[in-house]
C-alpha positions as CSV (number, residue, x, y, z in Angstrom):
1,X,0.0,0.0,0.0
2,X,1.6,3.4,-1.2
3,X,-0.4,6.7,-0.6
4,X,-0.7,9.1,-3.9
5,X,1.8,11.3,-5.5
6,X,-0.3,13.2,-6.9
7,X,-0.9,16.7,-6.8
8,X,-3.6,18.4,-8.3
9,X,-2.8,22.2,-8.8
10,X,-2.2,24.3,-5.9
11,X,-2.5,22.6,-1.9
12,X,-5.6,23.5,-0.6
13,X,-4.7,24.9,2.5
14,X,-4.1,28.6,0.5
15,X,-7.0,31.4,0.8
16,X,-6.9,31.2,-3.3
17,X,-7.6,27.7,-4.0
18,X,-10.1,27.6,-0.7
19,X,-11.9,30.5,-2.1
20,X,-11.4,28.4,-5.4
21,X,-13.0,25.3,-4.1
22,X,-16.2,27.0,-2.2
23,X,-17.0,29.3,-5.1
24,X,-17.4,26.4,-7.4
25,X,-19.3,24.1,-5.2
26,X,-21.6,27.2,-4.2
27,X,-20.5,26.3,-0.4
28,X,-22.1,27.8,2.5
29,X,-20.6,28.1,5.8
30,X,-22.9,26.4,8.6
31,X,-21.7,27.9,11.9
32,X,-24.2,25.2,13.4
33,X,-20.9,22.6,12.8
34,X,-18.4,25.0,13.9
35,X,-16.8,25.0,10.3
36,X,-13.5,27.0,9.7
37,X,-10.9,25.9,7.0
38,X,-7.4,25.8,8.0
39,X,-5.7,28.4,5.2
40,X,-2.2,28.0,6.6
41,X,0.5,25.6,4.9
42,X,2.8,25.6,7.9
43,X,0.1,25.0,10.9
44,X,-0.6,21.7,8.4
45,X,3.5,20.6,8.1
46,X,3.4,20.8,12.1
47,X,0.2,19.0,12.6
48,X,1.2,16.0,10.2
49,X,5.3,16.6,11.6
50,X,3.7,15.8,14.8
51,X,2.1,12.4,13.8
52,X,4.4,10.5,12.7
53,X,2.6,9.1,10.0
54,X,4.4,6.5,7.2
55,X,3.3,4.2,4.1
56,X,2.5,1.6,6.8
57,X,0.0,3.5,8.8
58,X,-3.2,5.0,8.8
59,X,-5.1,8.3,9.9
60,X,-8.4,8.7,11.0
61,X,-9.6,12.0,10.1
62,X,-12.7,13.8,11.5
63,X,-14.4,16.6,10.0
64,X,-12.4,17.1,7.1
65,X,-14.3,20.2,5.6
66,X,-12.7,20.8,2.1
67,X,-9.9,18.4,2.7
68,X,-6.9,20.6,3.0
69,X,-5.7,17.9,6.0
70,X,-6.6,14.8,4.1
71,X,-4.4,15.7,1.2
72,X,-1.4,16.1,3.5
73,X,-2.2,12.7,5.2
74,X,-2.9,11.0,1.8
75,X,1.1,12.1,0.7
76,X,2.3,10.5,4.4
77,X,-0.2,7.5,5.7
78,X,-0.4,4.4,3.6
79,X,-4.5,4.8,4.2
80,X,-6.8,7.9,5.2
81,X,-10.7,7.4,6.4
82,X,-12.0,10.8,6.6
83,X,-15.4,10.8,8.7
84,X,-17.8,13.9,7.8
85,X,-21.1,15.0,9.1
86,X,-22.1,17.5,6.7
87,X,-23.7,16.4,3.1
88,X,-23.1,19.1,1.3
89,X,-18.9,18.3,1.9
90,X,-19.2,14.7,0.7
91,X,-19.2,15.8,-3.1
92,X,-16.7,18.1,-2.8
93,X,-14.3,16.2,-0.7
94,X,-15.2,13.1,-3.5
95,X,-14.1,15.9,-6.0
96,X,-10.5,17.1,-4.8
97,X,-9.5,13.7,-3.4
98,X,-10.6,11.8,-7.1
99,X,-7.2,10.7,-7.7
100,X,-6.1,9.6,-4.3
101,X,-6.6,6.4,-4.5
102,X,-5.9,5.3,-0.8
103,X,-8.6,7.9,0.8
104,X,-12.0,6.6,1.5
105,X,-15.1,9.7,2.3
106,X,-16.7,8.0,5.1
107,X,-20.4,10.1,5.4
108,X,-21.4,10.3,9.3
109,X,-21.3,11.5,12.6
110,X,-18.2,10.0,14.5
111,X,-20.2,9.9,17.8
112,X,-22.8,7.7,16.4
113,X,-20.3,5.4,13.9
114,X,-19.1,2.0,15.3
115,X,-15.3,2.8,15.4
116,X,-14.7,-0.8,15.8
117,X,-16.4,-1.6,12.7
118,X,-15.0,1.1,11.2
119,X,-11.0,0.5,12.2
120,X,-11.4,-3.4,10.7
121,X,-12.7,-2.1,7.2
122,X,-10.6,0.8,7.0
123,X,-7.4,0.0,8.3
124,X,-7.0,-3.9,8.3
125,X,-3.6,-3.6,6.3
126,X,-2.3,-0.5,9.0
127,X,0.5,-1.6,11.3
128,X,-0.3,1.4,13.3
129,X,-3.2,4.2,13.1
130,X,-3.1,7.5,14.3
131,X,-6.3,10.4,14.6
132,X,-5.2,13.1,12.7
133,X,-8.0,16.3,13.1
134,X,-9.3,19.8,13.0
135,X,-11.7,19.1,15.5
136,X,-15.2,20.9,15.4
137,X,-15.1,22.9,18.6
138,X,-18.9,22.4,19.8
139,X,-17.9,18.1,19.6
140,X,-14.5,18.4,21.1
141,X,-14.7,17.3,24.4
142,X,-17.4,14.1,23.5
143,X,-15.2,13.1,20.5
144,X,-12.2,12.6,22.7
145,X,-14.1,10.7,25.5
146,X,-15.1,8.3,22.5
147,X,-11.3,7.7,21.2
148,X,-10.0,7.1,24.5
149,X,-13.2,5.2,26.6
150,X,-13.6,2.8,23.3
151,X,-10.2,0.7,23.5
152,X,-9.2,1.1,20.1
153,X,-6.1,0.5,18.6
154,X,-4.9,4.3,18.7
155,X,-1.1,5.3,18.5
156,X,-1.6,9.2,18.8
157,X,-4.3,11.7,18.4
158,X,-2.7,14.6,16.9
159,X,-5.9,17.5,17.2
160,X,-6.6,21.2,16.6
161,X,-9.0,22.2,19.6
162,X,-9.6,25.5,21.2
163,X,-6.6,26.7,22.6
164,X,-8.3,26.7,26.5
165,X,-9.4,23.5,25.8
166,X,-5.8,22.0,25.2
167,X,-4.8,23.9,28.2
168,X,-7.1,21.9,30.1
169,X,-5.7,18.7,28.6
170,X,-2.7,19.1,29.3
171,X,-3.0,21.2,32.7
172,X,-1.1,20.0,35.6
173,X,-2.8,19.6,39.4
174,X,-2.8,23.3,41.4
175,X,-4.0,25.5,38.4
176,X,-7.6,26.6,37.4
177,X,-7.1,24.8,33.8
178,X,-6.7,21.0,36.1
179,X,-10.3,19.3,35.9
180,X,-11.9,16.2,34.9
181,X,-10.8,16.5,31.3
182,X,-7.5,16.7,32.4
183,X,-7.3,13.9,34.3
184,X,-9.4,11.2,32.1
185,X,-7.0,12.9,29.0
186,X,-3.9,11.7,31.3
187,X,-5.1,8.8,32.5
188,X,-5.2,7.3,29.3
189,X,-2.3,9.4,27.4
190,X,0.4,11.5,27.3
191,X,-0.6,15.1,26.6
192,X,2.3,17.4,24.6
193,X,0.9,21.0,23.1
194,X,2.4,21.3,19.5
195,X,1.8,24.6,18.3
196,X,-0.8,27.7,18.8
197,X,-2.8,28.9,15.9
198,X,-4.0,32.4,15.6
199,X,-8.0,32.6,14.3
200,X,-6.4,34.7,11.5
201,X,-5.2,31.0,9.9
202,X,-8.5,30.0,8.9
203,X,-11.3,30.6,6.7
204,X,-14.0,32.1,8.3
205,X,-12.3,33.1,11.6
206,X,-13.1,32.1,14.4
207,X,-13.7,34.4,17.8
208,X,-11.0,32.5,19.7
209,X,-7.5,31.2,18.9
210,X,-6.7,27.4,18.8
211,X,-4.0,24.8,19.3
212,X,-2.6,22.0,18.3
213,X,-1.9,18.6,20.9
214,X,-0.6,15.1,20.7
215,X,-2.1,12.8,23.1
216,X,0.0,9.8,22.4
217,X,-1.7,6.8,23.8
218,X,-0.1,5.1,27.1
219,X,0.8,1.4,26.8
220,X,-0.8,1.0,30.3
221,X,-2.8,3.7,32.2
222,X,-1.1,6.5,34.2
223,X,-2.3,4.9,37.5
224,X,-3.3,1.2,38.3
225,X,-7.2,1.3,39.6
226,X,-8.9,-2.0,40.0
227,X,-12.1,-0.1,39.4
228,X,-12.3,2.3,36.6
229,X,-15.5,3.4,36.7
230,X,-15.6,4.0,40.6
231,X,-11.7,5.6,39.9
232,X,-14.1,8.2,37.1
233,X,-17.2,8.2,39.5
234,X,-14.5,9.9,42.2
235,X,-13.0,12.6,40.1
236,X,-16.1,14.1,38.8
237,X,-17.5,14.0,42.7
238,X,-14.4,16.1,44.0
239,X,-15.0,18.3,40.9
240,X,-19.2,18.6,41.3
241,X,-18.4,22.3,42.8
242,X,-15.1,23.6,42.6
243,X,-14.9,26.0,45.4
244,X,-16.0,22.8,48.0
245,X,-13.2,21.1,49.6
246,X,-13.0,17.6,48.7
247,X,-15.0,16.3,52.3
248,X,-18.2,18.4,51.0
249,X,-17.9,17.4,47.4
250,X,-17.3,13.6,48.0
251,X,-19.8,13.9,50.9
252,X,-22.2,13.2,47.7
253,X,-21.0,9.5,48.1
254,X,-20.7,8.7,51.3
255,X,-24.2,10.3,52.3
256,X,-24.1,12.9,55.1
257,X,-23.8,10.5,57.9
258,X,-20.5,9.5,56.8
259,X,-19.2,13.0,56.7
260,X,-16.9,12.1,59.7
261,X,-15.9,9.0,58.5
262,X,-14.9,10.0,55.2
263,X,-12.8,13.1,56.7
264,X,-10.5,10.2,58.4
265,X,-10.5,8.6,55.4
266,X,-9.1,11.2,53.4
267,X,-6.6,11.6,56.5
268,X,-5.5,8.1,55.7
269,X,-4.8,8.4,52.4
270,X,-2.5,11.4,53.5
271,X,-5.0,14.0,52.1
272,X,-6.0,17.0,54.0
273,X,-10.2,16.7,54.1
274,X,-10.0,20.8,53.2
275,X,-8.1,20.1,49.8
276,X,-9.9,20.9,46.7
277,X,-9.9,18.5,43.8
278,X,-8.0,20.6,41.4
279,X,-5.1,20.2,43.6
280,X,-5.3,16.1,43.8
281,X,-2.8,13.7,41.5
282,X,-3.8,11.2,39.5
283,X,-2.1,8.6,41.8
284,X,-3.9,10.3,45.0
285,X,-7.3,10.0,43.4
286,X,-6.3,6.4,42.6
287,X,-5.5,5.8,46.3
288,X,-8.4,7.2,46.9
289,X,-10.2,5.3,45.4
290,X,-9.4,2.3,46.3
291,X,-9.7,3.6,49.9
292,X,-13.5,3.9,49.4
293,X,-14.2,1.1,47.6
294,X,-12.2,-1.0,50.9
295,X,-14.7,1.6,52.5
296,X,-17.8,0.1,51.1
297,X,-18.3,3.9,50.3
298,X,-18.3,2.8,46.9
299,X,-18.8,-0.5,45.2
């Protein structure tokens, strides 16, 4: 399997040829789906730098608009499935990528397509396959959860995302950007920020600026948890309301007659009852954990 050398006209990641390419389709921005087109040739060469792609891989793409990404990823990965909601695109996506032979237009919405099913018709042949995406901002968070909760076979997702939201990602404990997000983000992967990207790189621009991050995927999780439902169930407690300490919040749990009880609890786990969530490691809420499940707090 060898991706495509060819290379019709200009790239598409230009204002000219995007311009080009919407003008004779008679495209209409929906800002329902969050659509901007990435204009900017060198924001792309860092994304797909950052991948690692390779004949003998793949790349998931999601939302690939006019397919100024694809065409980058069809020249690197030995196979591309490029997953898009909007109907209108599927035509002109068909168009541009006609002579790429190793890029399939998969119509749909991600969050409702079988990835498993999809990863075992798409990318049987792929030693290795990677999410490579301008992510629409309004799915971001939910299409994330999905890549890493599903077990698939993922080396790396290499995303553009709101530049707050990669903050959170990648956010370390102590800081107003650490949350749930960043936790079940480094739980499952580890979290480097590429590149920022000014709104002024797309087509339309947006109101915020964005950024680019690698998650690549841990061989094991960050923390051992014999539970990882109760080890999820936890973190969004202590996060319910920020401003509570970490007694009120997982007070939620316990029930309010336990309030004593889980205070020495916390104690024993060598965590002050009047410490906030935001401030907790992934290995303390895994200690945790395990502490209230020995509890019978949680089961």
């Amino acid at each position: 399997m060898t991706p495509s050398n060819f290379r019709a006209g200009a790239d598409i990641a230009t204002p000219n040829r995007t311009k080009d390419i919407i003008r004779k389709h008679g495209f209409t921005f929906k800002k329902s789906l969050g659509q901007n087109f990435l204009i900017d040739k060198n924001i792309l060469d860092k994304i797909v730098a950052a991948a690692e792609l390779s004949p003998a891989k793949g790349a998931l793409e999601i939302g690939p608009g006019i397919g100024a990404l694809t065409e980058r990823l069809a020249e690197e990965a030995g196979r591309v499935a490029a997953v898009e909601i909007d109907t209108r695109l599927i035509p002109i996506l068909r168009d541009v990528m006609a002579e790429r032979d190793n890029v399939n237009i998969v119509h749909g919405d991600v969050l409702k397509t079988d990835l498993h099913r999809l990863w075992k018709e798409q990318f049987a042949s792929c030693e290795q396959v990677s999410v490579v995406a301008n992510l629409p901002y309004y799915v971001t968070t939910p299409i994330i959860m999905k890549l890493l909760e599903e077990g698939l076979p993922i080396e790396s997702i290499v995303v553009m995302v709101q530049k707050e939201v990669a903050e959170r990602m990648a956010a370390k404990p102590g800081g107003k950007d650490y949350g749930t997000l960043s936790i079940a983000v480094q739980y499952y992967c580890e979290p480097q920020l590429v590149c920022i990207v000014p709104s002024g790189s797309f087509i339309p621009a947006p109101n915020v600026d964005s950024a680019v991050i690698k998650l690549k995927r841990r061989g094991e999780p960050a923390v051992a948890v014999r539970n990882e439902a109760a080890f999820f169930k936890v973190v969004h407690a202590a996060f319910a309301q920020r401003r509570k300490t970490l007694q009120n919040n997982l007070s939620q749990l316990a029930g309010k007659e336990r309030k004593q009880e889980l205070g020495a609890l916390l104690e024993s786990c060598g965590i002050k009852p009047e410490r906030r969530g935001e401030t907790l490691t992934l290995q303390e809420y895994a200690t945790l954990t395990e502490a209230l499940l020995e509890a019978g707090i949680l089961s």
